[in-house]
TIMAR-945233 format. One line per 3 residues: number of its first residue (from 0); their letters; for each residue x, y, z of C-alpha. Coordinates in steps of 0.02 Angstrom, whole numbers, plus 32768, in hexadecimal, padded with zeros to 4 digits. Example, Ala and Ser with C-alpha at 12.3 -4.5 7.8 and 13.67 -1.06 7.14 Angstrom:
REM residues 2
0> AS> 8267:7F1F:8186 | 82AC:7FCB:8165 $
//
This chain:
REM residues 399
0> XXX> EABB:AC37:ADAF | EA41:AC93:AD36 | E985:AC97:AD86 $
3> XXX> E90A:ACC2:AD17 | E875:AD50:AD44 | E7F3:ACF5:AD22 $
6> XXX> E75F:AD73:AD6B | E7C0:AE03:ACFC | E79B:AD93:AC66 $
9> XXX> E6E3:AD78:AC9D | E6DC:AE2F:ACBB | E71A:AE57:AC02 $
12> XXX> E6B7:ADD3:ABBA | E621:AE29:AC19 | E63D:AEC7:ABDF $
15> XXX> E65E:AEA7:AB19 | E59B:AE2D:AB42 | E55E:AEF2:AB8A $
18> XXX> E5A9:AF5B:AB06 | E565:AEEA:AA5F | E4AB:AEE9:AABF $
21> XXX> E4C5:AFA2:AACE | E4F4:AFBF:AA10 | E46A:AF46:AA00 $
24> XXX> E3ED:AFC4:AA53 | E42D:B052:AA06 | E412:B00F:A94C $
27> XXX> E35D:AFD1:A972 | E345:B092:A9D4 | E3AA:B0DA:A91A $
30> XXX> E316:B06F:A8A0 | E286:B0A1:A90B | E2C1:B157:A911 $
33> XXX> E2DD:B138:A857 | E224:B0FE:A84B | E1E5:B198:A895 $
36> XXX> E22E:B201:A839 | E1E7:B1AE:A7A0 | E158:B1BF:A7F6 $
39> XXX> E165:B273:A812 | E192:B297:A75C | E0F2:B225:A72E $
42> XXX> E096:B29E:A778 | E0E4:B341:A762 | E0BB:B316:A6B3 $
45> XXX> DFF8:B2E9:A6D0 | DFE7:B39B:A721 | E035:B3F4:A68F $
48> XXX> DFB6:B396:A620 | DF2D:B3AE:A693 | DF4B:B473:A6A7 $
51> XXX> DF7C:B497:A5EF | DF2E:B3F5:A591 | DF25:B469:A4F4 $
54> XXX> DFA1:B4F2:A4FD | E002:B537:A473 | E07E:B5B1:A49E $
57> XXX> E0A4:B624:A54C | E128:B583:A57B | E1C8:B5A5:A55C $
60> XXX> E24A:B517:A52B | E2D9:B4EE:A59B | E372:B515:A557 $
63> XXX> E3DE:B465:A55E | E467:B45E:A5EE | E50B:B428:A5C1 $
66> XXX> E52B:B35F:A5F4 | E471:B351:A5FE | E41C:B2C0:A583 $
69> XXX> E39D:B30D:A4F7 | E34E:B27B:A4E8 | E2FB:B1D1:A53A $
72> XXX> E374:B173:A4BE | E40C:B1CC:A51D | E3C9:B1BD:A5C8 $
75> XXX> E39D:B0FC:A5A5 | E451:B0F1:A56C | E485:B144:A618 $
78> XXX> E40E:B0D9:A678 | E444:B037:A610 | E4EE:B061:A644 $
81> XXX> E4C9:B086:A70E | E46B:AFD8:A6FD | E513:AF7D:A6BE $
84> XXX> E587:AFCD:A72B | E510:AF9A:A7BB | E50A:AEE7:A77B $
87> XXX> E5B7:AEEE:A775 | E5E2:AF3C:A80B | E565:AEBA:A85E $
90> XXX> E5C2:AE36:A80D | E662:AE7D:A84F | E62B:AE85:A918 $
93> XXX> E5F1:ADA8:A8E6 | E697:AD87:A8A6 | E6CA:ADDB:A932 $
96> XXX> E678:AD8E:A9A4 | E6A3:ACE1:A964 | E759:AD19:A96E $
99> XXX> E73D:AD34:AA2B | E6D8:AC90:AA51 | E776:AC48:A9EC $
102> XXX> E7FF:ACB6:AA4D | E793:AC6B:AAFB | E799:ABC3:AACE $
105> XXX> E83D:ABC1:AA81 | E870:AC19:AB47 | E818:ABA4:ABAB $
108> XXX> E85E:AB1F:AB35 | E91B:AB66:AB5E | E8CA:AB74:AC2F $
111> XXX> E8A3:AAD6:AC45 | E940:AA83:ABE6 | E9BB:AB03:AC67 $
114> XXX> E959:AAC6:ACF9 | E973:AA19:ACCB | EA10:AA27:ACB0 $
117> XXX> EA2E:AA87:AD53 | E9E4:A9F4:ADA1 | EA49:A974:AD62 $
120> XXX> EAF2:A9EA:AD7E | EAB6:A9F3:AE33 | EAB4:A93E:AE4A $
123> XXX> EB45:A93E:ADF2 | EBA2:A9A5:AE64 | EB58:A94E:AEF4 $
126> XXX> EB85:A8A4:AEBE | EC3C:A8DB:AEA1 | EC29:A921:AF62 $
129> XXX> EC03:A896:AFB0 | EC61:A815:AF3C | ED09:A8A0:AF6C $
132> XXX> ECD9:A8AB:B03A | ECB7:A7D6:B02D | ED5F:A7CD:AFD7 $
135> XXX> EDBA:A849:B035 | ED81:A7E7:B0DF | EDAF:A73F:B095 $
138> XXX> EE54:A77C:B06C | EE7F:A7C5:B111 | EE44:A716:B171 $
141> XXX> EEB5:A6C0:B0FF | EF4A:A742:B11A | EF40:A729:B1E1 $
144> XXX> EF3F:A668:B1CC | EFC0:A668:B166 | EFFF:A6D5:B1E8 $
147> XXX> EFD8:A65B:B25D | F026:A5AD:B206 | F0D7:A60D:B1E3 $
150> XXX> F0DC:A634:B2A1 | F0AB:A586:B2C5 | F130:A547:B24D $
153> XXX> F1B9:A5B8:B290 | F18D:A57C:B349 | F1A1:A4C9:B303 $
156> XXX> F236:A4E3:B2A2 | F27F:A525:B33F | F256:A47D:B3B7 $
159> XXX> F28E:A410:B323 | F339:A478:B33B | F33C:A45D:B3F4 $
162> XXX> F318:A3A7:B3D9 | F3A3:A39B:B365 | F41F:A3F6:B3E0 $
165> XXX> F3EF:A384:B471 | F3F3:A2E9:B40B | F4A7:A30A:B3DE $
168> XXX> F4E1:A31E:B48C | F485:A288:B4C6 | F4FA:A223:B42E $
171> XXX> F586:A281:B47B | F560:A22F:B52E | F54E:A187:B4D2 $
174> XXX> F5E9:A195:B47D | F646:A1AF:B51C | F600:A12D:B58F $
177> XXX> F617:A0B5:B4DF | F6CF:A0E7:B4E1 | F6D5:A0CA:B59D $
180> XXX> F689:A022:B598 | F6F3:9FED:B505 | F78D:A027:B57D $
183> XXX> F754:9FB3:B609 | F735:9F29:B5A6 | F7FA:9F30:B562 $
186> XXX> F832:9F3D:B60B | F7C6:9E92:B632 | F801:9E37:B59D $
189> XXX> F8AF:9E5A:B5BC | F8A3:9DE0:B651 | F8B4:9E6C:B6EE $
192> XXX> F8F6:9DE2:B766 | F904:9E72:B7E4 | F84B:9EA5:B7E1 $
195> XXX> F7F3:9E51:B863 | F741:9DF6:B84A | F6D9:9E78:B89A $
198> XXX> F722:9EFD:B816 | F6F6:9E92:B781 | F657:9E80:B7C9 $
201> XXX> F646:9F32:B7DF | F68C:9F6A:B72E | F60F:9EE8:B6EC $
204> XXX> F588:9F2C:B73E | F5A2:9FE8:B715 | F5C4:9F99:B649 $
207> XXX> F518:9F51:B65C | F4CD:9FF1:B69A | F51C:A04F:B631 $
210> XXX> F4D7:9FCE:B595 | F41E:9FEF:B5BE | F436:A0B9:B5DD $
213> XXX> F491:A0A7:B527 | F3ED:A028:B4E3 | F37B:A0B1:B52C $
216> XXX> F3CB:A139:B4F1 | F3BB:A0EB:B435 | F316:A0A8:B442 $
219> XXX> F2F8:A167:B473 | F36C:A1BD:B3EF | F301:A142:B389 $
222> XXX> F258:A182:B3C2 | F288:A240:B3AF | F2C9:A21B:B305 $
225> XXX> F222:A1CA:B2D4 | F1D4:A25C:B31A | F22D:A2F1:B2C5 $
228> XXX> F21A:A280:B211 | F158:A294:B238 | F179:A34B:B26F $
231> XXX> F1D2:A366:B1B7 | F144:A31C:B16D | F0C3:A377:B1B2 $
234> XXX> F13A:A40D:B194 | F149:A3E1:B0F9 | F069:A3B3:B0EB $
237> XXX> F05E:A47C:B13A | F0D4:A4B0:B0B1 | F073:A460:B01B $
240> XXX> EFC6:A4BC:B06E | F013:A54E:B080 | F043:A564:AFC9 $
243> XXX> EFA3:A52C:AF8A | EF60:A5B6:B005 | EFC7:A634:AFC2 $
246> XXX> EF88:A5EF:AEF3 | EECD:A606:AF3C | EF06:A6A4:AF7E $
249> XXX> EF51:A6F2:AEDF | EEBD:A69E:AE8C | EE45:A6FE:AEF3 $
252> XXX> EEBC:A7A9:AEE0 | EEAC:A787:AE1C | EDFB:A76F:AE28 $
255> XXX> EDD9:A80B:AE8B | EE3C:A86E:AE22 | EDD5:A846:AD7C $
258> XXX> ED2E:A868:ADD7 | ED81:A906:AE1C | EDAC:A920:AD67 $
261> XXX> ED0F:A8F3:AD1C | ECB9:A96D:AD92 | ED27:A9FB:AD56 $
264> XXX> ECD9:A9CF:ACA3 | EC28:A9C9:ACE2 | EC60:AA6F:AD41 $
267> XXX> EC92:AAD0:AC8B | EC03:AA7C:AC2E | EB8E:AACD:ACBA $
270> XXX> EBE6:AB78:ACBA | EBDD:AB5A:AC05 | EB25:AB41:AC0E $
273> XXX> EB0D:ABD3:AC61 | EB6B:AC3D:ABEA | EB17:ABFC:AB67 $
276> XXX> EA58:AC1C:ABC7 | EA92:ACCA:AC0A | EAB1:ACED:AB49 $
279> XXX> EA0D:AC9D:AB23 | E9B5:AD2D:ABA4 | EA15:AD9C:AB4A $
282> XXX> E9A5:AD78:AAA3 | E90A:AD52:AAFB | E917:AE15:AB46 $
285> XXX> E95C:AE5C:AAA5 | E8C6:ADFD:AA38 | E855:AE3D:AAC2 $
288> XXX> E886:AEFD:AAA8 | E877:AEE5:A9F0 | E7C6:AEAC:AA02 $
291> XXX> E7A4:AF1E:AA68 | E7E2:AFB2:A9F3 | E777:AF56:A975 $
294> XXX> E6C9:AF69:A9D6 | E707:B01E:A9F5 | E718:B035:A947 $
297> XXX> E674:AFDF:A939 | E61A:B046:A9A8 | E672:B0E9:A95E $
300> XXX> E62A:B0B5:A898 | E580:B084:A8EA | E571:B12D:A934 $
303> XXX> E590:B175:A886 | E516:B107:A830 | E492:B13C:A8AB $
306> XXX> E4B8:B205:A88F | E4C6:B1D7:A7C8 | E42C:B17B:A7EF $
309> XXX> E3EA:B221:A82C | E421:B28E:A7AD | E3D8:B21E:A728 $
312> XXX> E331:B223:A77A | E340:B2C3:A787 | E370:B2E5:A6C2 $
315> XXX> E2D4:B26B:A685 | E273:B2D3:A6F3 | E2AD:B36E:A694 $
318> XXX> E2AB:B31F:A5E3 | E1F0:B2E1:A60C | E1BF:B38E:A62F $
321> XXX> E225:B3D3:A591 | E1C9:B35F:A542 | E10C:B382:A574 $
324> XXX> E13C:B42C:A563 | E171:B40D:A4A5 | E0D4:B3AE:A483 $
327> XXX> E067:B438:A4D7 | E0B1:B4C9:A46B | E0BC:B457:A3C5 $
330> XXX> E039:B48B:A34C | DFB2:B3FF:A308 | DFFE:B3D8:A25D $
333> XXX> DFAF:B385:A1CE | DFD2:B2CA:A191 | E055:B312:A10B $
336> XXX> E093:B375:A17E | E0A8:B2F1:A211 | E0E9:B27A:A18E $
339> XXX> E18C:B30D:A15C | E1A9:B30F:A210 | E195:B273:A258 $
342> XXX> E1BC:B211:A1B7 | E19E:B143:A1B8 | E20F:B0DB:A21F $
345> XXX> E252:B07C:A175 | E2A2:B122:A14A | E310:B123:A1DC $
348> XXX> E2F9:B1ED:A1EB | E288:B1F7:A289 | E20E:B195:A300 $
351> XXX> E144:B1AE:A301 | E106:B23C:A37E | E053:B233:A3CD $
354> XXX> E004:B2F7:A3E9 | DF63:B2C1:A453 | DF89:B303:A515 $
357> XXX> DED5:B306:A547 | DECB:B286:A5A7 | DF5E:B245:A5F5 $
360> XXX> DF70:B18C:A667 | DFF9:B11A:A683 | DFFD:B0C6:A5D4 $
363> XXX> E00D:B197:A56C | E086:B1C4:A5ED | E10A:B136:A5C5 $
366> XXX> E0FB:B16A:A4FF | E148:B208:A53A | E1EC:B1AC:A558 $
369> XXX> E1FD:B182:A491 | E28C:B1B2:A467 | E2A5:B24B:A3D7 $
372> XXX> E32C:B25C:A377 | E394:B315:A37F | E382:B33D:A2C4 $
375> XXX> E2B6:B33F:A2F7 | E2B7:B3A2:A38D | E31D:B41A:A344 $
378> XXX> E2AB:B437:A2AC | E21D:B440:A337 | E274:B4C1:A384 $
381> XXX> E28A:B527:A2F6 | E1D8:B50E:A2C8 | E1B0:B542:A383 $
384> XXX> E214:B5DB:A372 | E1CB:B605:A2DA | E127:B5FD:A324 $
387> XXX> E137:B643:A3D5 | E171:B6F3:A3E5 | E20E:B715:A43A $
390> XXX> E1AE:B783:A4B5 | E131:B702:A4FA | E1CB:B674:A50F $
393> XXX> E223:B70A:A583 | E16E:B720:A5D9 | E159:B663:A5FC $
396> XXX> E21A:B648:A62D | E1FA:B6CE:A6BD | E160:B676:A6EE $
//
């Protein structure tokens, strides 16, 4: 019999609960970290502005790192791609956790149809038991009084013989005294002169006697014959109930031998049943460890979001300060000369650029995430190099 752990379930089902309000936690602890570092960078660049609002050279550029974005466009990109694959990984952990509300019910589903039918094979088998020992009794009272009437019979079978054996000598005595009487009476007839009067009268009386032992002896023969003819019939009644005791019998052997049957059936369907929920476990454990890989893996590309989450905080940070630094060394250029630069949008060669740093608040630090194309920076950077002597970039880079 297969018993199911159900606390081990509850403890699983506990612990995936735990682990999802953990990655939970961590996410909202990755954003705010996120925040502050967005925060830092916000002001890292209000104390550049502050301390050099007007500074035109003594800063050198740093030189781009390889796998590092050059610009917000890139890093918005990035950041537009973290965002998806956390979307997606969040849809992920709800699918999975609809898989494993499923997987539940679909188990408790299976539980509760293998406990019913454990039930009903129980009472089954305990049916079959008592219908088998009810049987089985019956059977064995009917055996010893069957027992019982063929003992009877034989004992009566056996008097009816005696009977018989003492009725046939008591027609053998008849016979005799018959003969002898017939004798006497054709000595009589014959006209004895010589017998005297008190021998006739003797002979005559022993004839008589001899008639009414012979009458009694019939009426009795008579009697005992009646007798032993209701003795064959009631031999003959016993006989009838005893086959019809022996049809019941078989009946009742037939009839016990299908239930018997019938409860080997219910027997292999149960051990069938059981087979077929020990195979169901089987699943339920392997679906289980598959999940359960599945939140690992979950956990494992959460934890990389959050350091990619760092890193690109980290790189805006940088490409913020690259970028007050470029506006801090770029000279003040005319209207023609903004306009060859930073040409129109329409034109498709650049985007506009704003040189005023003096003051600097919430609203002029977010236009220093709009996004430059490379063709621009690098003609700013030759203009910068053009500009700045070698010398003072080597002098601020050690500083």
């Amino acid at each position: 019999m297969i018993v199911v752990d159900v606390s081990h379930e509850d403890e699983l089902v506990g612990s995936y609960k735990q682990r999802i309000e953990t990655l939970q936690e961590e996410r909202l602890a990755d954003l705010k970290q996120l925040g502050e570092f967005h925060k830092l960078a916000l002001e890292q660049v209000s104390n550049l502005t502050v301390y050099y609002p007007n500074a035109r050279s003594g800063i050198k550029l740093p030189l781009r790192l390889p796998g590092k974005p050059s610009t917000e466009e890139e890093l918005t990109e990035r950041e537009k791609a973290l965002i998806e694959k956390e979307r997606q990984l969040q849809v992920k952990e709800a699918e999975l956790v609809i898989q494993k509300e499923d997987l539940d019910h679909e188990k408790q589903k299976e539980r509760t149809k293998w406990e019913e039918k454990e039930r009903e094979l129980k009472r089954a088998r305990s049916e079959t038991r008592l219908k088998e020992e009810f049987h089985s009794n019956e059977l064995t009272y009917e055996k010893k009084h069957l027992q019982i009437i063929k003992a009877e019979i034989e004992r009566m079978k056996e008097i009816v013989v005696k009977e018989q054996a003492e009725l046939t000598l008591e027609k053998l005595s008849l016979a005799a005294e018959k003969a002898k009487l017939e004798t006497v009476l054709k000595l009589q007839q014959s006209g004895n002169q010589n017998m005297s009067n008190y021998d006739l009268l003797q002979a005559q009386a022993e004839l008589q006697a001899a008639l009414s032992v012979a009458k009694e002896a019939q009426e009795a023969a008579l009697a005992e014959r009646r007798k032993m003819e209701q003795t064959r019939q009631d031999l003959e009644a016993i006989t009838w109930q005893q086959q019809a005791k022996d049809q019941q019998l078989d009946n009742r052997e037939k009839h016990i031998m299908n239930i018997l049957q019938e409860s080997e059936v219910k027997r292999e369907e149960g051990l069938k049943f059981f087979e077929e929920a020990r195979r169901m476990k089987t699943e339920v454990l392997e679906k289980q460890e598959e999940l359960q890989g599945l939140i690992s893996k979950i956990e494992m590309k959460e934890k990389e979001m959050a350091k990619e989450r760092m890193e690109l905080a980290k790189e805006k940070i940088e490409l913020d300060r690259r970028k007050v630094q470029l506006d801090l060394v770029l000279p003040e250029l005319t209207p023609a000369e903004s306009l060859v630069i930073n040409p129109p949008r329409n034109t498709g060669l650049g985007i506009s650029h704003t040189n005023s740093y003096d003051t600097l608040g919430e609203d002029e630090t977010s236009n220093l995430s709009e996004v430059r194309t490379q063709p621009i920076e690098a003609t700013i950077i030759k203009e910068i190099n053009t500009i700045i002597p070698s010398s003072a970039l080597m002098d601020t880079q050690g500083t």
